[in-house]
N, CA, C and O of each residue as an XYZ file, in Angstrom:
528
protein
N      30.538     80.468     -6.449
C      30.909     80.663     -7.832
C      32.410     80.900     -7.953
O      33.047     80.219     -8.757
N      32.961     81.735     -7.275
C      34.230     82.150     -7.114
C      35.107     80.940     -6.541
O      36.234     81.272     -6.906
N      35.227     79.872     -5.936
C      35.464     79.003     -5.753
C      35.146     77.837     -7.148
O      36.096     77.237     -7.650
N      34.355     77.725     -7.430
C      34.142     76.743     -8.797
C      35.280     76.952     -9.679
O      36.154     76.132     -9.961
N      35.092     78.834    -10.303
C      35.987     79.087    -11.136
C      37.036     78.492    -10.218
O      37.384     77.361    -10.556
N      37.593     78.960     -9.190
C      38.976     78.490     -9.070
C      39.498     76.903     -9.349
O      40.514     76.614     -9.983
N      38.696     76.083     -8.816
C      38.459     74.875     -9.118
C      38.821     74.675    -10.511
O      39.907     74.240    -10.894
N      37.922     74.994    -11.186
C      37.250     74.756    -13.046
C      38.692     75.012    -13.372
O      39.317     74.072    -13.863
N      39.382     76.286    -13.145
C      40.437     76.657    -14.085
C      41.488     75.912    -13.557
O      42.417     75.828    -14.361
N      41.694     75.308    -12.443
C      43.191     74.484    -12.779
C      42.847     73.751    -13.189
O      43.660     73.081    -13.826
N      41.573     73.336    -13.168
C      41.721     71.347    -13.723
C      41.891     72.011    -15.071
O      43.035     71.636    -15.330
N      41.584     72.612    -15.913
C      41.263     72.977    -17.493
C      42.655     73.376    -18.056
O      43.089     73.376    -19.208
N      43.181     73.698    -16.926
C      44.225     75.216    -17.070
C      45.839     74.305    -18.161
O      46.922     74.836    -18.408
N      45.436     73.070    -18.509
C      46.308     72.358    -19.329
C      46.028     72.668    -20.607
O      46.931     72.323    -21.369
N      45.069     73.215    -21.148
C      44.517     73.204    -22.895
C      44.083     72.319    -22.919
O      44.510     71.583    -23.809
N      43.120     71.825    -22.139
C      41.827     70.969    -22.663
C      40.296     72.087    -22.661
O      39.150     71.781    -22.331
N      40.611     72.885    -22.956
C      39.366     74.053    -23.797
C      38.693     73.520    -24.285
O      37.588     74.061    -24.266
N      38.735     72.447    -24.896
C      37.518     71.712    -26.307
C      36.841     70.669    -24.904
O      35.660     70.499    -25.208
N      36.970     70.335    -24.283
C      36.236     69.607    -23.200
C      35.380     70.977    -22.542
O      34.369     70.447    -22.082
N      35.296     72.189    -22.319
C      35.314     73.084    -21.679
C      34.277     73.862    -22.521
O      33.716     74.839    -22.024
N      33.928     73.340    -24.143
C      33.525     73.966    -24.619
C      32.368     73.152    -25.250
O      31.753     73.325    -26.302
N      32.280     72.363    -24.438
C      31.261     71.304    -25.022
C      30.075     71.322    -24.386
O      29.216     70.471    -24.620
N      29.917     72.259    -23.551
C      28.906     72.903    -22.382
C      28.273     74.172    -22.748
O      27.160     74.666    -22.570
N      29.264     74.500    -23.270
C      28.791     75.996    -23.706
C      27.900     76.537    -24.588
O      28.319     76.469    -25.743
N      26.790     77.069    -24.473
C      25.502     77.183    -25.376
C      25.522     78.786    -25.775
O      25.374     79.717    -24.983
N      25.748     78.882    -27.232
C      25.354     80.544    -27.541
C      24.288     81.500    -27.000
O      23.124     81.329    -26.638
N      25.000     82.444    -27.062
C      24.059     83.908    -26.195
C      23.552     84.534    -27.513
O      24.033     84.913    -28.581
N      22.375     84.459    -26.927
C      21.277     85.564    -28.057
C      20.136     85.692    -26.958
O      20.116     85.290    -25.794
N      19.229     86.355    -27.678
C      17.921     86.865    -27.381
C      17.366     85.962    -26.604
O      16.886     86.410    -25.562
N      17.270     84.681    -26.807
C      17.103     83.715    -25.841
C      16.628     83.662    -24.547
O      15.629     83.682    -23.828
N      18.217     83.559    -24.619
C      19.191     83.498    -23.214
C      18.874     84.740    -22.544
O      18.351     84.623    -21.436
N      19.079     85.893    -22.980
C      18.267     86.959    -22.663
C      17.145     87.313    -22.227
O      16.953     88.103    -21.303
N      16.108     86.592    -23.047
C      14.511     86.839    -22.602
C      14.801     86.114    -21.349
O      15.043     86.777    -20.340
N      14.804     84.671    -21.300
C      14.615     84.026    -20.460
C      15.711     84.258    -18.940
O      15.528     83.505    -17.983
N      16.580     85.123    -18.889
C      16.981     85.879    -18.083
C      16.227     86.726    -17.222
O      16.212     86.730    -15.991
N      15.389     87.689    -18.304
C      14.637     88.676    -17.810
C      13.387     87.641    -16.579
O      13.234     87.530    -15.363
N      12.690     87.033    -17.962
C      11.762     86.249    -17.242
C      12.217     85.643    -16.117
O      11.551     85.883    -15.110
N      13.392     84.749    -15.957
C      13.461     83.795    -14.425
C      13.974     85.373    -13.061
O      13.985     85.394    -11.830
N      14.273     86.307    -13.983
C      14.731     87.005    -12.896
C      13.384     88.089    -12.001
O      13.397     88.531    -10.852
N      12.521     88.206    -12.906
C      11.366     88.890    -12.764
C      10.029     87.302    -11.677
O       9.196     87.206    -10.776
N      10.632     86.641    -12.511
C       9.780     85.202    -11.769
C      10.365     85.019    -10.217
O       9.557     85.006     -9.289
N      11.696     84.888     -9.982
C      12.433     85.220     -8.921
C      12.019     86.150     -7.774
O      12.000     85.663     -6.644
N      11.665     87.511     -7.954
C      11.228     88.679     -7.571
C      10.029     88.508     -6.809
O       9.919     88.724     -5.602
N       8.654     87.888     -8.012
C       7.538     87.434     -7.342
C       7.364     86.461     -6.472
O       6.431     86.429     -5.671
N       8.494     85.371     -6.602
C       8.086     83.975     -5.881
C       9.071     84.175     -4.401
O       9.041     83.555     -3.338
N       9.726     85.051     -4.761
C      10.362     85.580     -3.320
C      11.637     84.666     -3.728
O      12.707     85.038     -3.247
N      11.647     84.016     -4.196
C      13.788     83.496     -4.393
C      13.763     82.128     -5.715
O      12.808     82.121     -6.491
N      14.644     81.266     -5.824
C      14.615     80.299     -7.048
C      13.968     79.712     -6.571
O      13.187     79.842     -5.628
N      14.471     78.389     -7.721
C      13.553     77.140     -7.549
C      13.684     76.568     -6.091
O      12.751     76.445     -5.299
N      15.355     76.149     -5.811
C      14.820     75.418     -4.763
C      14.290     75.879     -3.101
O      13.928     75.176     -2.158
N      14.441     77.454     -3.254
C      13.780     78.317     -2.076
C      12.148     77.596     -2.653
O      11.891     76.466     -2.239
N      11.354     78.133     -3.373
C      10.237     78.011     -3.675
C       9.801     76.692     -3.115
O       8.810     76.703     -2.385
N      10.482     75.418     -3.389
C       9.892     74.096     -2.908
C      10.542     73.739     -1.485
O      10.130     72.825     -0.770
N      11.838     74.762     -1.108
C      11.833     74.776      0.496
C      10.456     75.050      1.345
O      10.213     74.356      2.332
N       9.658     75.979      0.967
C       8.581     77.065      1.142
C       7.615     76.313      1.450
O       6.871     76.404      2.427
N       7.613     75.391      0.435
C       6.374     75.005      0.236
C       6.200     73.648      0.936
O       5.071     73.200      1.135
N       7.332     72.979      1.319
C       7.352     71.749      2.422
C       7.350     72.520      3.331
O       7.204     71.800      4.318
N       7.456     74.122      3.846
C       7.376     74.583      5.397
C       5.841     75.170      5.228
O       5.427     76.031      6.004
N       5.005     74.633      4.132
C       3.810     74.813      4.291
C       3.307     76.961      3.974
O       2.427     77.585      4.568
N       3.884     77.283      3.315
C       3.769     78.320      3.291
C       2.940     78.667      1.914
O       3.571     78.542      0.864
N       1.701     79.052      1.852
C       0.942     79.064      0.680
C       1.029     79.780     -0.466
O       0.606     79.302     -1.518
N       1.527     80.881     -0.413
C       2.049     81.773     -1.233
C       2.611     81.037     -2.439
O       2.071     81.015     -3.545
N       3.980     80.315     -2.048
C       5.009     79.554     -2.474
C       4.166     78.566     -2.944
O       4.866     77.844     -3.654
N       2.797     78.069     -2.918
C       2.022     76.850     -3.849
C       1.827     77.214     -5.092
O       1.911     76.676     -6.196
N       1.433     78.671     -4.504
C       0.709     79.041     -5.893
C       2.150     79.339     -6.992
O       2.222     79.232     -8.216
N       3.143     79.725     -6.028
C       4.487     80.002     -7.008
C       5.056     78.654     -7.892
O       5.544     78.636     -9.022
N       4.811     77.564     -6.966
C       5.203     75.837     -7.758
C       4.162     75.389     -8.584
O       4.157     74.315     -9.185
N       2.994     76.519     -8.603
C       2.079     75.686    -10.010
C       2.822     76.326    -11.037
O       3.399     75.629    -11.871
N       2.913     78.249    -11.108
C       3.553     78.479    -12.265
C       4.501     77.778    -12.769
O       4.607     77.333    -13.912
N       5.575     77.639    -11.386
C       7.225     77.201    -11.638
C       6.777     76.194    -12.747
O       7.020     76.345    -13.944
N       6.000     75.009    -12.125
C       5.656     74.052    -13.105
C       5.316     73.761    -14.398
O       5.739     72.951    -15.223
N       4.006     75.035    -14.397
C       3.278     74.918    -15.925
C       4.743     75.791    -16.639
O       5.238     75.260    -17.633
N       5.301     76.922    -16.184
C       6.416     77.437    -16.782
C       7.421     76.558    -17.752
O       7.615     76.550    -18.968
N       8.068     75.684    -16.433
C       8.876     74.547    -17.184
C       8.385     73.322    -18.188
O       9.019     72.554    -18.911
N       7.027     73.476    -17.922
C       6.761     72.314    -19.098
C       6.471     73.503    -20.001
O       7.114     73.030    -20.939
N       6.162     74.314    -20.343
C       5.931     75.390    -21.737
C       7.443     75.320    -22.319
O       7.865     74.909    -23.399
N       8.048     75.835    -21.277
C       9.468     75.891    -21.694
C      10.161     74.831    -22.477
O      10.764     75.029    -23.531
N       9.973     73.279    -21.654
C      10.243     71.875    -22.427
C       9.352     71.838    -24.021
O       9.927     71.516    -25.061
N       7.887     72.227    -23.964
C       7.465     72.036    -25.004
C       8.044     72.919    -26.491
O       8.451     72.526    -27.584
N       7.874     74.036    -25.992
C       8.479     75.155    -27.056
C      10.230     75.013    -27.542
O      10.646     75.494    -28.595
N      11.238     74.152    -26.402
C      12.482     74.432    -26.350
C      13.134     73.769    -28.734
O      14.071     73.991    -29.502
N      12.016     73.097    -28.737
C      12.754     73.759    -30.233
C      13.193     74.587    -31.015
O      14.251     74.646    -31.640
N      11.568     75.802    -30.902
C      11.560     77.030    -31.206
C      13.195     78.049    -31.166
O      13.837     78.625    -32.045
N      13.419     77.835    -29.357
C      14.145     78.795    -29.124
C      15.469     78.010    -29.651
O      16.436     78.627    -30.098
N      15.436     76.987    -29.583
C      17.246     76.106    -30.243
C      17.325     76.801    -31.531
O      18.322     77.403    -31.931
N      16.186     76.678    -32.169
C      16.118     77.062    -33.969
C      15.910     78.860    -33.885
O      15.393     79.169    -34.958
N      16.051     79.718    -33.303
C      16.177     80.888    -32.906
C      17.609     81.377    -32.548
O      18.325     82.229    -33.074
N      17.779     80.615    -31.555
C      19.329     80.873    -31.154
C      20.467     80.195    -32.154
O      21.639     80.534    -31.997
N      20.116     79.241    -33.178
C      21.671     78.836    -33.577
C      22.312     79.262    -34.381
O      23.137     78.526    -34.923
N      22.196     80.464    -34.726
C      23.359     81.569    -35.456
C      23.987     82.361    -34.050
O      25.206     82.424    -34.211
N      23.748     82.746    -33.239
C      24.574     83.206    -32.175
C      25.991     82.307    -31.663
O      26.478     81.179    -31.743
N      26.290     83.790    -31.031
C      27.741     82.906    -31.085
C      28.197     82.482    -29.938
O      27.920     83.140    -28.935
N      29.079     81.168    -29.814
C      29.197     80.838    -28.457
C      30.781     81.430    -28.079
O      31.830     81.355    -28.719
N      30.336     82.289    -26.234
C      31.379     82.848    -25.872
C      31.830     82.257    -24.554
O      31.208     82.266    -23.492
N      33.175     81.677    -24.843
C      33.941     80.955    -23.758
C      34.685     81.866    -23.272
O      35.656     82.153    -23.972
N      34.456     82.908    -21.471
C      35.826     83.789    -21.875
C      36.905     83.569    -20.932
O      37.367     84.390    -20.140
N      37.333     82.075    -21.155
C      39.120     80.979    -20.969
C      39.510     81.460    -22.221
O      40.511     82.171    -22.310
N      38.343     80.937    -23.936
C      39.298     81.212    -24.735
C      39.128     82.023    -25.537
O      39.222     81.734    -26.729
N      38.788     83.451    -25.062
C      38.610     84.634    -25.162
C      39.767     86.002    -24.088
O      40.045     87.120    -24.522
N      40.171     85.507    -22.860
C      40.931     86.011    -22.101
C      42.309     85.118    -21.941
O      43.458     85.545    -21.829
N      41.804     83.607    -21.964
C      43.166     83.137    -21.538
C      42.297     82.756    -19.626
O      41.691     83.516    -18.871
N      42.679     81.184    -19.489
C      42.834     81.318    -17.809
C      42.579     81.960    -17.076
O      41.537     82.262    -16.494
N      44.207     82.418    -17.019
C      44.157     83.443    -15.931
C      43.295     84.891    -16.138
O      42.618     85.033    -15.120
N      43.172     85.492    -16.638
C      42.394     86.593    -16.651
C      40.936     86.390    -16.607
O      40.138     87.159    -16.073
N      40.565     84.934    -17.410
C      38.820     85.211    -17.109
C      39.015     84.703    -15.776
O      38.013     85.018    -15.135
N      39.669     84.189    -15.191
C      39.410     84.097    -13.571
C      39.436     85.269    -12.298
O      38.953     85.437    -11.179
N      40.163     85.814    -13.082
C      40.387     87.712    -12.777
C      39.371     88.354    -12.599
O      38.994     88.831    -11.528
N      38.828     88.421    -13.674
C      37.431     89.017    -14.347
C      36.494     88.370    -13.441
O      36.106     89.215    -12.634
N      35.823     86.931    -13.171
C      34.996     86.530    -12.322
C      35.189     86.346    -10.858
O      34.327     85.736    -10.225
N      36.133     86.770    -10.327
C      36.596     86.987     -9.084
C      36.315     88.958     -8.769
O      35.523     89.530     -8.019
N      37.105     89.367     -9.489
C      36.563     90.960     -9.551
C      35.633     91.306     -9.998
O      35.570     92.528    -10.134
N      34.758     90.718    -10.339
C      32.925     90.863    -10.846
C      32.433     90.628     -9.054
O      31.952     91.545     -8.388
N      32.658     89.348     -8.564
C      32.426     89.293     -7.012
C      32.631     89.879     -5.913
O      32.055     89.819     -4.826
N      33.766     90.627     -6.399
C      34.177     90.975     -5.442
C      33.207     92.925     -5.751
O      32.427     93.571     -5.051
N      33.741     93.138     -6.906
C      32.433     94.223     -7.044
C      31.086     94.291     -6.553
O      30.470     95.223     -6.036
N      30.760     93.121     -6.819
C      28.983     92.771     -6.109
C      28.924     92.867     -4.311
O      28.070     93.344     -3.564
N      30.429     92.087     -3.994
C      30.433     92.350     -2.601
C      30.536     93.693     -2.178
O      29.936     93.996     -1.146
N      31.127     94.478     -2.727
C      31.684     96.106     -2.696
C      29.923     96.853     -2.751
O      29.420     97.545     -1.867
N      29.486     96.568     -3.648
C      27.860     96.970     -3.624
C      26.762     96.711     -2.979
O      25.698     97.328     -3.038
N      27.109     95.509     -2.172
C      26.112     94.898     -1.484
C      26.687     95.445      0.180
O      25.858     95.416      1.090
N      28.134     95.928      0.479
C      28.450     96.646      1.698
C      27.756     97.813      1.330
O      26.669     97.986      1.880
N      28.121     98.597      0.572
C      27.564    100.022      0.278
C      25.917     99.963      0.403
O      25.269    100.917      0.835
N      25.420     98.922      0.039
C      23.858     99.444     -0.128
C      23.885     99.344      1.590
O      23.953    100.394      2.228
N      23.831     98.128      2.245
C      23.484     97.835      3.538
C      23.703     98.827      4.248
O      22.823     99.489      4.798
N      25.189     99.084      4.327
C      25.302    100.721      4.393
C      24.168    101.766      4.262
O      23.472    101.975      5.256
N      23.955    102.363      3.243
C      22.868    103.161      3.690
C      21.834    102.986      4.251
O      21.348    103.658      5.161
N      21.326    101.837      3.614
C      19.504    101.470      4.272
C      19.670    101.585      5.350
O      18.902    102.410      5.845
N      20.863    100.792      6.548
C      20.520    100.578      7.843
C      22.006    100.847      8.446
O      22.479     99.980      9.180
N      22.691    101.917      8.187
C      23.462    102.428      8.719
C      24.959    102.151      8.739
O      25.854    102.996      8.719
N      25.108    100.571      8.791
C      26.187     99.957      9.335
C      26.378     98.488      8.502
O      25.410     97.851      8.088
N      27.487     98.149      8.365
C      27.451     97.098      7.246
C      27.821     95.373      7.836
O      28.583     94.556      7.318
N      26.817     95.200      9.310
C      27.446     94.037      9.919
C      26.170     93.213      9.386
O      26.082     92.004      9.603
């Protein structure tokens, strides 16, 4: 991720924002639920999508029963996805290049990583002593 951004922002880093923003889909409740849900779905199936269908070509059964939900999931999801378009389109869409500027949302998503890395030494740290 931290690499993309770096990537993403020089090519952009001219003021072509309106190319940049043509991707960008408003945050609401949505985006939210369906956060909760893939992250709680995640949890049970033991990792994403493409762990799940790794799993399941190494023959591991668990992970079958996880690619029927995955499945019936995503077609509910395809069927209903009007609902939530016509739900979400008063929310607002947040770009934050043109909300910070460049350089700073690259700041911001580099020191978000680097925080997560800072938390993910610390936990390992305690559970098992040592952070190799």
């Amino acid at each position: 991720m931290g690499f993309t951004a770096i990537k993403y922002a020089s090519v952009l880093a001219n003021g072509e924002s309106n190319l940049a923003m043509s991707s960008v889909s408003p945050i609401g409740l949505p985006l939210a639920l369906g956060g909760v849900l893939f992250g709680i779905g995640m949890v049970i199936a033991g990792g994403c999508a493409s762990g799940t269908l790794m799993r399941v070509g190494e023959g591991f059964t668990m992970q079958m029963i996880s690619l029927v939900f995955f499945v019936a999931g995503s077609l509910w999801g395809a069927h209903d996805m009007g609902f939530w378009s016509k739900l979400n389109q008063g929310a607002p869409k947040i770009f934050l290049p043109n909300v910070l500027g460049w350089f700073w949302a690259l700041v911001v998503q580099l020191g978000m990583i680097v925080l997560l890395y800072i938390a993910a030494v610390k936990w390992q740290q305690k559970k098992m002593g040592s952070a190799e």
